[in-house]
N, C-alpha and C positions, 0 to 999 in steps of 0.2 A: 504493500500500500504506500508505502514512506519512498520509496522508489520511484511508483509508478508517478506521484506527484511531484516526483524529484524532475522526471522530465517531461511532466505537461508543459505544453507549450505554450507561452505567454500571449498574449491578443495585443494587436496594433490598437491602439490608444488614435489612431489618427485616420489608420484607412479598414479599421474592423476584421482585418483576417488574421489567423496566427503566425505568428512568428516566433521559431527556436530561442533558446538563450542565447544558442552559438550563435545566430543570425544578427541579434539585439546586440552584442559585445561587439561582433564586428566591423555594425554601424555605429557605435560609440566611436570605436579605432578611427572607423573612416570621417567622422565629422571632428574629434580633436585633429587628428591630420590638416584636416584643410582650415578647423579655424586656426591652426599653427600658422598656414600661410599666412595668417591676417600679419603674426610676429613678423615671419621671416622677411615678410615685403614692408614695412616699419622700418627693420634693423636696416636692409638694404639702404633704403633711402636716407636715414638718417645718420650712414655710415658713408655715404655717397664720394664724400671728399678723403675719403682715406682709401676705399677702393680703385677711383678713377686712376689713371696711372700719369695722367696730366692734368694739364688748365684744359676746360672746356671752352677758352674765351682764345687760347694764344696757340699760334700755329707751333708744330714742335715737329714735323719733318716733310716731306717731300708731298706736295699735293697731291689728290687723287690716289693713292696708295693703295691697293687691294688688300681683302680680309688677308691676316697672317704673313704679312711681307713690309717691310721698313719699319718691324717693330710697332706694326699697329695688328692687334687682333681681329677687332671691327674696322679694319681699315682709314684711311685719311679722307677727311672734305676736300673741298674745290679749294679751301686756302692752308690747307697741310697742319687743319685741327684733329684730335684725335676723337673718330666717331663713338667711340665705348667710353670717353670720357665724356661726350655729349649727353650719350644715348644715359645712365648714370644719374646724372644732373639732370637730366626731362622727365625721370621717374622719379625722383624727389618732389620738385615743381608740381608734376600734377598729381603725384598722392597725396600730398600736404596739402593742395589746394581742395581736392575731392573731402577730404576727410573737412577741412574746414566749412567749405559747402554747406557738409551731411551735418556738421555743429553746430551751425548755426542754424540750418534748420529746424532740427529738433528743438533746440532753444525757442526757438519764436513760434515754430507750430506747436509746439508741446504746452506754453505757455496760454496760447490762442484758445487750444483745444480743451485746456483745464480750466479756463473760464468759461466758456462755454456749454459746457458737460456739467461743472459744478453747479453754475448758477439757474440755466436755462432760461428758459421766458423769455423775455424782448432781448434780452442780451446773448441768450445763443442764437435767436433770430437774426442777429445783425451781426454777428460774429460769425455766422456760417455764410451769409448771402456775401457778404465782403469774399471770405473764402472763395464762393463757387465762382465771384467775377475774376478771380485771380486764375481759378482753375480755367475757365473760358477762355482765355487769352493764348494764346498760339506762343507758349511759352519759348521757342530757339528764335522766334522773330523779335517778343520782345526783351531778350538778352540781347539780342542783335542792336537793336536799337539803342538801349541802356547802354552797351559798349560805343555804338555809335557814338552818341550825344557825350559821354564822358572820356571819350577818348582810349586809344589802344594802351593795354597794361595789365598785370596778373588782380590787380588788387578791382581795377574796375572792370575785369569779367569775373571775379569770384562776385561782386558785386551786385550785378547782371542776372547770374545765375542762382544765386540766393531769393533774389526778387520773386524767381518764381517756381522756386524748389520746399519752398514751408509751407502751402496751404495742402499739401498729401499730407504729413504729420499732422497737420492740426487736427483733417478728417477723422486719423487712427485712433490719435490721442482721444478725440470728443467721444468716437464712438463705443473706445474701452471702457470711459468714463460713464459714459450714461448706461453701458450693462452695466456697470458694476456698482452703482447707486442701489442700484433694485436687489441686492444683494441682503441678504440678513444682517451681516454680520457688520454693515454699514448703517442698515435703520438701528440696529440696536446701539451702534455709536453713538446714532441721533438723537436716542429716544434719555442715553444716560447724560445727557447737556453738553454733550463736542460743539466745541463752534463748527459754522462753515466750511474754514479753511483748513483748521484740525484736522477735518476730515475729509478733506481733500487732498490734502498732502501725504498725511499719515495710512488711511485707507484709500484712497480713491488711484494715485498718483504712484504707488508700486504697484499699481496691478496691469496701470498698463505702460510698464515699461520694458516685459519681453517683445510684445508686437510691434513697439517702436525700436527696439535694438534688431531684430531679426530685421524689419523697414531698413532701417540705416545703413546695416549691414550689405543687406541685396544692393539699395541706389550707389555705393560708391562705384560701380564698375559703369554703372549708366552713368556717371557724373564723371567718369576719366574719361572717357567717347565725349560728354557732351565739350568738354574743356579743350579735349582734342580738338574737334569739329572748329571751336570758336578762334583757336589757336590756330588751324588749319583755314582760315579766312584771312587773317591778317589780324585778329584782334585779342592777340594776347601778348606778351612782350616782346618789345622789340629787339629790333637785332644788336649785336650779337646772343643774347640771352640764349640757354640751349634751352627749348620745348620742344617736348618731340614733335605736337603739330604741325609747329610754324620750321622746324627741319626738314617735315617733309613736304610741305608744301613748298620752301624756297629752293631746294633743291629738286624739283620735279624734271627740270632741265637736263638732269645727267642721267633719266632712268632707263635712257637706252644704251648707255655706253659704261658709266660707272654704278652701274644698280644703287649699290650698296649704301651711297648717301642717303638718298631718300627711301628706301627700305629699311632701313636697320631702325631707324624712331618708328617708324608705321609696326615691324613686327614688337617693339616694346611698348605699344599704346596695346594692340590685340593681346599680347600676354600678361601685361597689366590687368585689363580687363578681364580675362579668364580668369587670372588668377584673386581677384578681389569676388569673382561670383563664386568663384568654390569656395572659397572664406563665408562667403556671407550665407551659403549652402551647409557649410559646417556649423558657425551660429546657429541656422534654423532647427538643425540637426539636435543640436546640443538644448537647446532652448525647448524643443518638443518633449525632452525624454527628460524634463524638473518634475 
């Protein structure tokens, strides 16, 4: 008996069929793995100037230089810069930019969405409908524009794209909230004299903090594309700054005789982003089996 129950097999919590122990350990294994990437691509980036093996701003040998020949790995630019100490420093740039992004996001839609949620009435009425006009707006047109009008730079397209990357969290934030009002264990908060915010904060405001981490998690690989893209227009920093966008974009010139300039940022913008969605895959991972 003490056996047989030893290996019944446990039930999916999420899509209702069974699943072994051995199955369940596995995908522990497999989502600490990939939220490790979240570390490994962090350490990278903020190890960036100790890895690179030059200045990514100052030429240090023979222009145009192929992978693995004059002592460049990822090969030389059109001005004899070293592309791995570019490619390095554009994945610093825009993980840091992505993640502040996803910051400030959740700051301000988390903020938005717990007034909202807490209070209700005319004030989640108006705090959602502000919301949904933000949502309606053709959000890469108007970061476009916002970069337009305030000029090319990393600080005014993080800026751009902030503008209209927090009303998704506000919605998450409101709608965990207003479940979790209705909850017992919050009327009984209510009923023993918790103020408002007490109990918004205390009960209301940890509960929905997994659904906005697993959120933040997933948007940072959409937000390294989107910064890319912006980047890849002309509207991120100027030259010589190394972004891998704006690499590939000003070098598109050489992609039929020296590939490698504008290839080598484009494949670190694509593995960037892979590798930030199986992070944030492992998060949801992790986050489903509390």
């Amino acid at each position: 008996m003490a056996v047989a129950e030893a290996f019944q097999p446990t039930v999916s919590r999420r899509f209702g069929r069974p699943r072994s122990r051995a199955e369940g350990a596995r995908g522990s294994r497999a989502s600490l793995a990939a939220a490790g990437l979240l570390v490994l691509i962090t350490v990278i980036a903020l190890a960036a100037p100790l890895l690179a093996p030059h200045s990514p701003l100052d030429p240090v040998g023979m222009p145009e230089s192929p992978p693995l020949s004059g002592g460049f790995l990822l090969g030389s630019d059109s001005v004899g810069r070293d592309v791995l100490s570019r490619v390095l420093y554009g994945i610093r740039a825009s993980w840091f930019a992505a993640l502040a992004v996803v910051a400030l996001g959740v700051l301000l839609g988390g903020v938005v969405g717990l007034v909202a949620g807490t209070l209700g009435g005319w004030v989640d009425n108006l705090l959602m409908r502000i919301t949904d006009g933000f949502l309606a707006l053709p959000a890469p047109i108007v970061a476009i524009a916002v970069v337009a009008a305030l000029g090319p730079g990393l600080l005014h397209t993080l800026v751009a794209v902030s503008i209209v990357w927090w009303p998704f969290y506000s919605r998450i934030v409101r709608g965990e909230v207003r479940t979790l009002a209705a909850r017992s264990h919050v009327e009984a908060a209510r009923l023993a004299g918790s103020g408002t915010w007490r109990i918004a904060v205390r009960h209301l405001l940890p509960g929905a903090v997994p659904a906005t981490v697993v959120t933040a998690s997933l948007d940072v690989g959409n937000l390294i594309l989107t910064l890319a893209g912006l980047s890849f227009l002309g509207l991120g920093q100027s030259a010589p700054a190394a972004e891998l966008g704006a690499d590939t974009s000003r070098n598109l010139t050489y992609l039929l005789y020296d590939w490698w300039i504008p290839v080598m940022p484009g494949i670190a913008v694509a593995l960037l982003a892979l590798g930030a969605n199986l992070a944030g895959d492992g998060i949801r991972g992790l986050m489903s089996r509390r």
